[in-house]
Backbone as numpy.savetxt, mean C-alpha at the origin, in Angstrom:
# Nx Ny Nz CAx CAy CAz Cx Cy Cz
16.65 5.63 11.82 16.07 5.53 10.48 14.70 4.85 10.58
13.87 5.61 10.31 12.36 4.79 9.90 12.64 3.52 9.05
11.50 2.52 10.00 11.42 1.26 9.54 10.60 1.02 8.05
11.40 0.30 7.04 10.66 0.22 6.33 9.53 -1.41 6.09
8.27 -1.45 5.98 7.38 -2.32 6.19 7.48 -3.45 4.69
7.40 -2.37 3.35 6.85 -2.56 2.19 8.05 -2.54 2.06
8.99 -3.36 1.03 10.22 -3.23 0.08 9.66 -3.73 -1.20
9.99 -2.88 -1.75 9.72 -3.31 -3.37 10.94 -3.45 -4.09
10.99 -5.13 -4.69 11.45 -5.79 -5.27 12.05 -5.04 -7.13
12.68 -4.46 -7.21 12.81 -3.58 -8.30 13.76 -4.10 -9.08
13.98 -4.99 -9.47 15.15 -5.89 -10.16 15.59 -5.65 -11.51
14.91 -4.71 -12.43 15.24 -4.28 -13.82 16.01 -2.47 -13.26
16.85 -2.58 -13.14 17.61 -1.12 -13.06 17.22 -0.48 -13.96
17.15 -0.76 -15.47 16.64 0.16 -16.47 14.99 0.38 -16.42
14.64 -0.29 -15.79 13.03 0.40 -15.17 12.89 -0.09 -13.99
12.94 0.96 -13.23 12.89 0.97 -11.78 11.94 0.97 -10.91
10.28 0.63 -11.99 9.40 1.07 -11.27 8.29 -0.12 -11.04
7.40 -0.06 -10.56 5.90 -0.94 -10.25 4.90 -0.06 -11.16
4.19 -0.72 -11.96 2.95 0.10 -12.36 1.92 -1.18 -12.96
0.66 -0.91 -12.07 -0.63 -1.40 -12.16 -1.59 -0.83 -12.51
-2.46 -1.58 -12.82 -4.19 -1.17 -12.81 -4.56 -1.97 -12.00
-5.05 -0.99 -11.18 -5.67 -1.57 -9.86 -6.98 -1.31 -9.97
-7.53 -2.44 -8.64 -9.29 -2.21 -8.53 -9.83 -2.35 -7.11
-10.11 -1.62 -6.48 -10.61 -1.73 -5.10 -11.62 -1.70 -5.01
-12.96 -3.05 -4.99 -14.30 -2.79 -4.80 -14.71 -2.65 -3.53
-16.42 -2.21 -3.65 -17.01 -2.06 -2.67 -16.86 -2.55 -1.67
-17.08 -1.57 0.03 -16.52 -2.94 1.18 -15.05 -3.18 1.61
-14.18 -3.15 0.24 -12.90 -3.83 0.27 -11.63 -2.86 0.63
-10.75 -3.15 1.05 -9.84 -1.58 1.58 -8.46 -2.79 1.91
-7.04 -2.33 1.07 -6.04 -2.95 1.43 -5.55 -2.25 2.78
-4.67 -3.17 3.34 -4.06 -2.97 5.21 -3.36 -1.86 4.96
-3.10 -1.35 5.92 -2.23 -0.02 5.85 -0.96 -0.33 5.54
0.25 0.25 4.86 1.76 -0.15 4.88 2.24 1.52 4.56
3.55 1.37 4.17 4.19 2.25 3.93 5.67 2.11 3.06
6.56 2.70 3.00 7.51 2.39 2.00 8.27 3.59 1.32
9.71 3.85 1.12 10.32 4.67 1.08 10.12 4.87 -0.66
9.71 4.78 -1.33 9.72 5.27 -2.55 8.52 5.57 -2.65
8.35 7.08 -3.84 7.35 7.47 -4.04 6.24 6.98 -4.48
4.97 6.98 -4.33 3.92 6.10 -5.24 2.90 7.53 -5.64
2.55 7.39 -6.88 1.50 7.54 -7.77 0.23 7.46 -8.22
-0.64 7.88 -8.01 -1.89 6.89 -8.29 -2.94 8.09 -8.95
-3.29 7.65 -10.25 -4.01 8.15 -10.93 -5.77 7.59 -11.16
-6.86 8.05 -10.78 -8.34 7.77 -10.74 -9.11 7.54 -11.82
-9.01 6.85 -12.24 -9.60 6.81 -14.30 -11.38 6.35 -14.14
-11.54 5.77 -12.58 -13.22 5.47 -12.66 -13.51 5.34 -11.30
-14.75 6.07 -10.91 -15.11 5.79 -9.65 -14.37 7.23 -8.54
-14.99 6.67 -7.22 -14.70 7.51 -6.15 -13.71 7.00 -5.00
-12.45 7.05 -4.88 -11.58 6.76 -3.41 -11.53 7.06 -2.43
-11.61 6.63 -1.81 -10.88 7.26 -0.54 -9.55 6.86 0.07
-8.50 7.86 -0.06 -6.87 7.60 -0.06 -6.59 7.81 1.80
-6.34 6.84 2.44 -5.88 7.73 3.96 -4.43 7.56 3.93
-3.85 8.59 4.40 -2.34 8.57 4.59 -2.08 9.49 6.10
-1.14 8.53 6.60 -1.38 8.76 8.23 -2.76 8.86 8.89
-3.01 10.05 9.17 -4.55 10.17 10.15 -5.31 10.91 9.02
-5.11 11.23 7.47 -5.97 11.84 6.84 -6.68 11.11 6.14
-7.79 10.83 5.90 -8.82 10.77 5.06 -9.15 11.33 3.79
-8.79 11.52 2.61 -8.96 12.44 1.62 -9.97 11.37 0.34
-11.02 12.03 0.37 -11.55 11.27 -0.96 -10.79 11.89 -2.51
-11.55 10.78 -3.25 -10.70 11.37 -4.48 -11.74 10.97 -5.53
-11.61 11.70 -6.56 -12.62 11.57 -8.08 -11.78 11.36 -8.95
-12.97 10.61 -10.14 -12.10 10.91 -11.55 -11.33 11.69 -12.02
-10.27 11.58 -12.42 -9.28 12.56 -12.95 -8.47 12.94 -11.89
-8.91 12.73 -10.66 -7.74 12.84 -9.82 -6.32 12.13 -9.80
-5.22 12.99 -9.41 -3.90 12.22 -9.28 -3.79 12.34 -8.01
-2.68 11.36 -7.14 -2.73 11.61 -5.72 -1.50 10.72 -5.63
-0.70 11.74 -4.15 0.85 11.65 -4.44 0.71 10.93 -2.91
1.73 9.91 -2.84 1.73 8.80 -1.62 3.32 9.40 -1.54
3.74 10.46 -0.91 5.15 10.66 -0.35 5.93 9.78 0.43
7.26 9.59 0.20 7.96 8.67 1.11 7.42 8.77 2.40
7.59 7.29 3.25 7.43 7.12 4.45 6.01 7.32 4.82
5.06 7.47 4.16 3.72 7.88 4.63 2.75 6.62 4.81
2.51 6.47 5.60 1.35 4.89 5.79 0.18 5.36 5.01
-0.59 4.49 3.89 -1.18 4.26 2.88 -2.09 3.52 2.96
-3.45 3.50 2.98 -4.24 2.43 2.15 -5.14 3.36 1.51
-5.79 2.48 -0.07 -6.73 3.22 -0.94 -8.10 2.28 -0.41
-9.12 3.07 -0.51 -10.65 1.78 -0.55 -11.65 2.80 -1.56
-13.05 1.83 -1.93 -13.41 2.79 -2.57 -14.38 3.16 -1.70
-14.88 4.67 -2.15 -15.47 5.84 -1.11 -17.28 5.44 -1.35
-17.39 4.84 -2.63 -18.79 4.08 -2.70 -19.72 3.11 -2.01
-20.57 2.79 -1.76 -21.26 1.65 -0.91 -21.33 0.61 -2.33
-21.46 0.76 -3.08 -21.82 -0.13 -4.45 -20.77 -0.68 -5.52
-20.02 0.77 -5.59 -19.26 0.67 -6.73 -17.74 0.49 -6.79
-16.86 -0.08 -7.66 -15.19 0.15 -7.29 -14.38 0.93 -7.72
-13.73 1.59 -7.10 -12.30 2.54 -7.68 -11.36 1.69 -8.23
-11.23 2.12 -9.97 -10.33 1.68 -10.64 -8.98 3.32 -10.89
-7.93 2.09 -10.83 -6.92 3.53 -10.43 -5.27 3.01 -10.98
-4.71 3.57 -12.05 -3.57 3.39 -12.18 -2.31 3.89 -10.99
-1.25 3.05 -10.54 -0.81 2.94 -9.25 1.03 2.77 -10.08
1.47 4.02 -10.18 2.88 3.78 -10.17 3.96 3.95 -9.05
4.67 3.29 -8.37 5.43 3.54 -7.65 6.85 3.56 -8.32
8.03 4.63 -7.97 9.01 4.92 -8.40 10.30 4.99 -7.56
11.47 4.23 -8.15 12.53 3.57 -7.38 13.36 4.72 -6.88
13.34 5.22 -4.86 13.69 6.38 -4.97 15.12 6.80 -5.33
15.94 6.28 -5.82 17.53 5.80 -6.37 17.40 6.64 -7.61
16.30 6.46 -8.34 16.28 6.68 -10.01 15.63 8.35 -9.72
15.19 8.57 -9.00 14.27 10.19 -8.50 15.88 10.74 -8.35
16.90 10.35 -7.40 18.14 10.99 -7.38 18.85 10.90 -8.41
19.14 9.83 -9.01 19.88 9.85 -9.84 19.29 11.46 -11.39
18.41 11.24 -11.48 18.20 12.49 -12.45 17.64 14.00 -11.50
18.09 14.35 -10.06 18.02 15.50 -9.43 16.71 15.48 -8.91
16.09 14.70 -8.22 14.89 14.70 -7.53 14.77 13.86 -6.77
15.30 14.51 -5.41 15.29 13.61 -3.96 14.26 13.59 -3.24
13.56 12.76 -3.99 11.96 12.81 -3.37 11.86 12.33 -2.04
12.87 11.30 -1.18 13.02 11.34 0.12 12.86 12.30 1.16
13.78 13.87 -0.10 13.70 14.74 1.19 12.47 16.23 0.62
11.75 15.46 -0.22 10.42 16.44 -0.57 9.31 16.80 -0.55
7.83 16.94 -0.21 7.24 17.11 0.29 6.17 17.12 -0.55
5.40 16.77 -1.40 4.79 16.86 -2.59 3.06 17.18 -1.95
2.24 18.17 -2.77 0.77 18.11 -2.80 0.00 16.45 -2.67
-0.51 16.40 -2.15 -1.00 15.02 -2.37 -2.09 14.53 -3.19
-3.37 15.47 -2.82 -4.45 15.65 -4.07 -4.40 16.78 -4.75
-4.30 16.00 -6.54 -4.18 17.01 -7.34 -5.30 16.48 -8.18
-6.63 17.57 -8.79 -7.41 17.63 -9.57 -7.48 18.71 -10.37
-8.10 18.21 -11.63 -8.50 19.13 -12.72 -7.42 19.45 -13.50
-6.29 18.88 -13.37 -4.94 18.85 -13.79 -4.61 18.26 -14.97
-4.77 18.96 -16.71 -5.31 18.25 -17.92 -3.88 17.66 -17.87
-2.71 18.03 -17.88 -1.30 18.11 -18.40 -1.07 17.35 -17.22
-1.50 16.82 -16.08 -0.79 15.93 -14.98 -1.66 14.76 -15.83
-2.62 14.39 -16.28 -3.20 13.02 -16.23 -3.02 12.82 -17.78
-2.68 13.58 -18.91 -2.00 13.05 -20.13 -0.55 12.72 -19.78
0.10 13.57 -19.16 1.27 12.65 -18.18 1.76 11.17 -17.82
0.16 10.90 -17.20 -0.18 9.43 -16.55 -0.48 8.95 -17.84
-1.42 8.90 -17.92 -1.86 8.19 -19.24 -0.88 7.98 -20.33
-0.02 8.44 -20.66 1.26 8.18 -21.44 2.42 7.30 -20.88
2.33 7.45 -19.53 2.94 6.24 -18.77 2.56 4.59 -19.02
0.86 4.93 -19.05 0.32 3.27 -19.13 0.18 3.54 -20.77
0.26 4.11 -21.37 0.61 3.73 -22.98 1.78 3.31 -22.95
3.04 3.98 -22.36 4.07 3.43 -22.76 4.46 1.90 -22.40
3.65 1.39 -21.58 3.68 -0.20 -20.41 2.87 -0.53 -21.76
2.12 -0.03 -22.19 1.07 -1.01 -23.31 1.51 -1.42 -24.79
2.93 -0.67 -24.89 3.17 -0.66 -26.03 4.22 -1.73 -26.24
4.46 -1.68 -27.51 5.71 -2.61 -27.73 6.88 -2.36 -28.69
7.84 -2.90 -29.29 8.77 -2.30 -30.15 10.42 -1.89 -29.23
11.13 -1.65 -30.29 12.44 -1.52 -29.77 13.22 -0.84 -28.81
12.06 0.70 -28.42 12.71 1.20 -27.46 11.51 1.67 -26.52
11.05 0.44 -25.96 9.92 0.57 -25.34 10.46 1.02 -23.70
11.37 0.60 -23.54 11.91 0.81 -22.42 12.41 2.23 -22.03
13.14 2.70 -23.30 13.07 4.37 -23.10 12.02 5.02 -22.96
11.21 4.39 -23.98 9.54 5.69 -23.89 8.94 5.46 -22.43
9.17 4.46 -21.69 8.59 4.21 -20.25 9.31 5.02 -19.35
10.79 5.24 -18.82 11.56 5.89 -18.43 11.45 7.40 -19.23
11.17 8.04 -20.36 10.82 9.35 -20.56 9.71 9.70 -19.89
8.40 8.46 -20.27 7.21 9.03 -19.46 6.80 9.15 -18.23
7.91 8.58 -17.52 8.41 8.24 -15.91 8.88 9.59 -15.39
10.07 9.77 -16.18 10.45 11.45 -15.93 9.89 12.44 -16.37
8.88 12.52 -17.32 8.22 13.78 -17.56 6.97 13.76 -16.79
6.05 12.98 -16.06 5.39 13.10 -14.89 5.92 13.58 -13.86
7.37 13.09 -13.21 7.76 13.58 -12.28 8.49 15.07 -12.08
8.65 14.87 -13.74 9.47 16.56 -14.17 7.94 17.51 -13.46
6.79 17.15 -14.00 5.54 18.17 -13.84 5.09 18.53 -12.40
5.79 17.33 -11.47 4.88 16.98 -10.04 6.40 18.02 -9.37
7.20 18.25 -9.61 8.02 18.30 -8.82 8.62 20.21 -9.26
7.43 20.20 -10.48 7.72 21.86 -10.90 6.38 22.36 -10.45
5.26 21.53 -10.25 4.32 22.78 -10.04 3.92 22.08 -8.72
3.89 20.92 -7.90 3.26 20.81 -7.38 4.03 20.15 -5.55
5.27 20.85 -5.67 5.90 20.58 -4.39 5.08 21.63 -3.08
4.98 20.77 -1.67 4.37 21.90 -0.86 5.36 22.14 0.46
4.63 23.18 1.04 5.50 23.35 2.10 5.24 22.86 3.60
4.24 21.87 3.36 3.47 21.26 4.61 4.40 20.70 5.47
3.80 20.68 6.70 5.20 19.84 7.78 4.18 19.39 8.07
4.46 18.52 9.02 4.37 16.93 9.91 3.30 17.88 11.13
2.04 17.15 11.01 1.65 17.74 12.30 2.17 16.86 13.78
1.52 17.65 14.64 2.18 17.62 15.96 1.71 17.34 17.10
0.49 16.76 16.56 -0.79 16.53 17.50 -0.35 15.61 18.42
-0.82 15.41 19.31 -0.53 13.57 20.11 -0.38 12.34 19.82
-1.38 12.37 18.61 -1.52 10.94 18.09 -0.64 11.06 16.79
-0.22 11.74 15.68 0.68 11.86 15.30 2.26 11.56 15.69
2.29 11.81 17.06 3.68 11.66 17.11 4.04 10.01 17.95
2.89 9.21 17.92 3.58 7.78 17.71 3.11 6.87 16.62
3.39 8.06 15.60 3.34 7.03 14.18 4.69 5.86 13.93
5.49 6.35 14.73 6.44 5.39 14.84 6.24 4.07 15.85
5.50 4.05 17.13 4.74 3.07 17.45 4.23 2.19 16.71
3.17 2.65 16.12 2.31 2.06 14.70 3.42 1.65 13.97
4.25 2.08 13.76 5.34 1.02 12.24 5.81 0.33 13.24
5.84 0.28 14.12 7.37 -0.76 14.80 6.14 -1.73 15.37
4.88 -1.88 15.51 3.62 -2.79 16.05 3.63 -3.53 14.38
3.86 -2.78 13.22 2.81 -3.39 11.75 4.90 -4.29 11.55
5.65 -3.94 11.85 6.78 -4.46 12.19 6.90 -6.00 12.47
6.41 -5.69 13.83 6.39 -7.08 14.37 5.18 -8.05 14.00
4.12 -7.44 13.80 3.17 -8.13 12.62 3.51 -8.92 12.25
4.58 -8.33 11.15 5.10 -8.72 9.70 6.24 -9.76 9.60
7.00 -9.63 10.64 7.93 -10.57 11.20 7.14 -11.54 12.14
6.38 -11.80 13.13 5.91 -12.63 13.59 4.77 -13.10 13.39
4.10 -13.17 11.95 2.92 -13.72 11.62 2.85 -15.11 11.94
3.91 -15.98 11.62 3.93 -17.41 11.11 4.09 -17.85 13.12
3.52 -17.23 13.90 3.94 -18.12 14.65 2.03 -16.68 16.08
1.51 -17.44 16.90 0.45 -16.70 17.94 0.85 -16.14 18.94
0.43 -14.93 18.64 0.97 -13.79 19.59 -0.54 -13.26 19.86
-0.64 -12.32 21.20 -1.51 -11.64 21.58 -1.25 -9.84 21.32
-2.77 -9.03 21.71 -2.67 -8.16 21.26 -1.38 -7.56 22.05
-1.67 -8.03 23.71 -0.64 -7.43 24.53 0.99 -7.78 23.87
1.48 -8.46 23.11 2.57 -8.65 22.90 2.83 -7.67 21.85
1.94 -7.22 21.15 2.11 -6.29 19.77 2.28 -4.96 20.06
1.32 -4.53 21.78 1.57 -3.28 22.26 2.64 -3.08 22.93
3.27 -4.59 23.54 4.47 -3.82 24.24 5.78 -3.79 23.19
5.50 -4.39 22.17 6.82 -3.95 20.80 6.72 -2.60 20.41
5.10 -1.88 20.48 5.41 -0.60 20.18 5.55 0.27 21.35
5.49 -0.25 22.26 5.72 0.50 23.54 5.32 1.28 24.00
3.87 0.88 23.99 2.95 1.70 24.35 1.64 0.52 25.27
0.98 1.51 26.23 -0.29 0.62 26.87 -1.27 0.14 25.78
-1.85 -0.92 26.41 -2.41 -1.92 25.37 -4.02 -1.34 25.27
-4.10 -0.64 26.07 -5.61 0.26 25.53 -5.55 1.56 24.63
-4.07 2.34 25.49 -4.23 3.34 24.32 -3.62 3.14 22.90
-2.44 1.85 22.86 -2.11 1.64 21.80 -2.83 1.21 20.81
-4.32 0.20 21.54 -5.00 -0.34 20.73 -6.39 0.90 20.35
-6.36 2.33 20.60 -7.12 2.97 19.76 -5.98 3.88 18.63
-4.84 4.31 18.80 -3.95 4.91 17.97 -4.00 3.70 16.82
-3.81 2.26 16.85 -3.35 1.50 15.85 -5.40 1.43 14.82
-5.87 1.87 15.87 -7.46 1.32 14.91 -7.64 2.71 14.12
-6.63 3.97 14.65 -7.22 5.35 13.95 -6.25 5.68 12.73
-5.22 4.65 12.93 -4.19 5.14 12.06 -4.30 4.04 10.70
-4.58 2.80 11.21 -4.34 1.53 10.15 -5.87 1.25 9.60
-7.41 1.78 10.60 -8.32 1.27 10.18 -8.95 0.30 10.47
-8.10 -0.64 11.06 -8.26 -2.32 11.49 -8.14 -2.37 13.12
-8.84 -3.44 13.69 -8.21 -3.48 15.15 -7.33 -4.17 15.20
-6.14 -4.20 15.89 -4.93 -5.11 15.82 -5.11 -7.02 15.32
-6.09 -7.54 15.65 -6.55 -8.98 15.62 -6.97 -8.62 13.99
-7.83 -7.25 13.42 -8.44 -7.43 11.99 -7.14 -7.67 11.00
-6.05 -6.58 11.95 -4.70 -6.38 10.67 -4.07 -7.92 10.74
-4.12 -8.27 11.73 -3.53 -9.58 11.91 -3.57 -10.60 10.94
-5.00 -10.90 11.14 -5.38 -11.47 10.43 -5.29 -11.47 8.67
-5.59 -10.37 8.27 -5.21 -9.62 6.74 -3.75 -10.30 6.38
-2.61 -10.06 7.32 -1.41 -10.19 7.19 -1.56 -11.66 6.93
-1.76 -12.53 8.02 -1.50 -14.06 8.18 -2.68 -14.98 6.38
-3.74 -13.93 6.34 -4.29 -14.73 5.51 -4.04 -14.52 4.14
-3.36 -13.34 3.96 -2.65 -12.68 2.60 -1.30 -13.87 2.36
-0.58 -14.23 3.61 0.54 -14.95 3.66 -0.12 -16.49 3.23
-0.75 -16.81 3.97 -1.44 -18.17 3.60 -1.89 -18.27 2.07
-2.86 -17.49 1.37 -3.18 -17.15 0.48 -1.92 -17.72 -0.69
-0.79 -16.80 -0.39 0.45 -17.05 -1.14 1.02 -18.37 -1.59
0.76 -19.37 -0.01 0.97 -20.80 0.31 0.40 -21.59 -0.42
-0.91 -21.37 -0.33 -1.90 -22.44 -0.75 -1.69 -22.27 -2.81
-1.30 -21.45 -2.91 -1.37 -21.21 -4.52 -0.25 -21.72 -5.15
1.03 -21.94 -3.86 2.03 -22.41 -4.81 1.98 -24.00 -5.20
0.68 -24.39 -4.13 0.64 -25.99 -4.57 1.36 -26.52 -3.65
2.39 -26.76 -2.69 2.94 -27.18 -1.99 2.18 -27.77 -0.73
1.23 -26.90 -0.30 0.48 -26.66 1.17 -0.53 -27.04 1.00
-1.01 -28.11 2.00 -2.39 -28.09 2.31 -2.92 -26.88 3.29
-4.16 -26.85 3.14 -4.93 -25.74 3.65 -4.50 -25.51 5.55
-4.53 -26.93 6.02 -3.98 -27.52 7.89 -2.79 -26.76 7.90
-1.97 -27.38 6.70 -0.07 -26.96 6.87 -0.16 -25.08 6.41
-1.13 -24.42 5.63 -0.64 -23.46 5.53 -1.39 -22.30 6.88
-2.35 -22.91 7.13 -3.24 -22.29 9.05 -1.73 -22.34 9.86
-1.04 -23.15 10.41 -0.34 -23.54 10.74 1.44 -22.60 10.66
1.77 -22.89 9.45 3.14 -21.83 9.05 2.46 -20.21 9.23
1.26 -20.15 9.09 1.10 -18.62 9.22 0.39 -18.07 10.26
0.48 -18.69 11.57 0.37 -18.86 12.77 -1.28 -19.14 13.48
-2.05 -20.11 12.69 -3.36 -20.15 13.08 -2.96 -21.40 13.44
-3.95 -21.30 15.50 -3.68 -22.69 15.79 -5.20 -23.14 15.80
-6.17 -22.94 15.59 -7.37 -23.41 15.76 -7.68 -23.86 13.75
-8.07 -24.90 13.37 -8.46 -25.01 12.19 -9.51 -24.33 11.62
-10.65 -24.63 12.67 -12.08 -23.94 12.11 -11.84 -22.22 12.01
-10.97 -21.84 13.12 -11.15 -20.22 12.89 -10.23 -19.87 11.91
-9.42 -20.58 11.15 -9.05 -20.15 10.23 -9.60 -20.29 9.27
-10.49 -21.03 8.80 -11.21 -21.48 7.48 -12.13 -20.16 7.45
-13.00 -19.93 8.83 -13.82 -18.80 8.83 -13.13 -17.55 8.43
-12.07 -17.32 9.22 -11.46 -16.37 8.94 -11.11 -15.72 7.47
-10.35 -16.90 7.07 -9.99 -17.23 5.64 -10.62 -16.47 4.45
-12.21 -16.93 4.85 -13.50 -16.90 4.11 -13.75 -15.37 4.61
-13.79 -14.82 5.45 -14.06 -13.36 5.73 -13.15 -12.68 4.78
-11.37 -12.80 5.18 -10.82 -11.53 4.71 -10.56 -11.95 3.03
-10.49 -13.12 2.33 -10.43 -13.29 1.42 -10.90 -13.78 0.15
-12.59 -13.69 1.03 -13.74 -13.86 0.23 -14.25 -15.39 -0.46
-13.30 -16.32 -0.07 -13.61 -17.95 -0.36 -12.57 -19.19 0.72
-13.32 -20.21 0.50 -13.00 -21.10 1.38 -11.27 -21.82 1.23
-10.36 -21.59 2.12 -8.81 -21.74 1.49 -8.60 -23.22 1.01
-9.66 -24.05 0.93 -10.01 -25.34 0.09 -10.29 -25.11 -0.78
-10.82 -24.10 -1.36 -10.95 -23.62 -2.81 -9.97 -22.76 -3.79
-8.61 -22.48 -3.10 -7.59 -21.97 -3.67 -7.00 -22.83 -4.94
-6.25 -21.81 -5.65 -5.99 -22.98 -6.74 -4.40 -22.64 -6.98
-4.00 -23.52 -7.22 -2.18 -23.29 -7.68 -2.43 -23.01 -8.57
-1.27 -21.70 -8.41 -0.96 -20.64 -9.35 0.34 -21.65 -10.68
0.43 -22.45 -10.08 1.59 -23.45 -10.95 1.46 -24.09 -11.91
């Protein structure tokens, strides 16, 4: 069974889903992950660029774009200047079966444009999140299933898995972003990350930079300072103690670091409390 990286926390059974407004500015591009339920993502401003596995696909306004189970993901925006703003639903794949749509075992278009009746779809989704009143929870779950009613009548494909070389240790790559993810809080080298995916540490380290974007030390880092990030906000942690739990042993290169992937000094974090 493919490893899953991303688990989403879905704790309301009667809405099973994640839905944001997201913003990815200039420059900025989240780490690669992946995750067994379907995700969504609708383009309301600006230009993307969506990679999933080894593809590259930009995307425009009005575009919808389908993140199929199991597929490694990141959005950035495709601009030098400007940011992609983008509504982002992901859907609990339990609730896709439960009403006859096993999106696990389906294969969906991924970029869909010019599609008037797919993006009043969407857009009725984030009305229904915006609204309020007594059966707000049904109109979210109708507008949940009548998007997916549309994606899954006009826009299933028959694409398979290519077969290329580097394709076929995408499972390398999850079982390396794996041990990542499990061994952040403590210093490991690149060589320890290539022999978890089991692969040589030169060729593993160009498959992981073509597939994720990052060089193994960039994702690293993303991971450990996203984790720290978390620390320092709950108020508990000093900036030393949270370098430290999330496996930085040098102080100064974490502050720098810090300041690279998360744009301010982790002395300047503020509890979220």
């Amino acid at each position: 069974m493919p490893m899953k990286y991303e688990v989403h926390k879905l704790n309301n059974r009667k809405l099973p889903f994640i839905f944001r407004d997201d913003e990815m500015i200039a420059g900025e591009k989240d780490y690669t992950h992946w995750h067994e339920n379907i995700e969504l993502l609708y383009f309301y401003e600006g230009e993307g660029l969506v990679t999933t596995d080894f593809k590259s696909i930009r995307t425009n306004t009005g575009d919808v774009f389908v993140i199929n189970s199991e597929k490694m993901h990141m959005v950035e925006s495709a601009h030098e200047e400007f940011p992609v703003r983008y509504y982002c639903l992901i859907i609990d794949s339990d609730f896709c079966v439960e009403n006859g749509i096993p999106v696990t075992e389906l294969y969906f278009r991924d970029r869909i444009e010019g599609d008037e009746e797919l993006q009043t779809l969407f857009l009725k989704v984030a009305a229904a999140y915006g609204a309020s009143g007594e059966f707000k929870e049904t109109a979210i779950r109708a507008a949940v299933l009548n998007l997916l009613l549309a994606l899954v009548q006009g826009y299933l494909s028959k694409e398979e898995k290519g077969e290329n070389e580097d394709e076929s240790h995408l499972d390398n790559v999850k079982s390396a972003i794996k041990f990542i993810k499990e061994n952040y809080d403590r210093p490991f080298t690149v060589e320890d990350v290539s022999r978890a995916a089991g692969l040589s540490k030169a060729y593993f380290s160009r498959i992981f930079k073509k597939v994720t974007g990052y060089t193994v030390v960039s994702y690293t880092n993303q991971v450990r300072c996203r984790n720290a990030s978390k620390l320092l906000k709950s108020g508990k942690y000093r900036a030393s103690e949270a370098a430290v739990r999330c496996g930085f042993e040098n102080m100064s290169y974490f502050t720098r670091t810090y300041k690279q992937v998360m744009g301010n000094l982790p002395s300047l974090e503020k509890s979220e409390g």
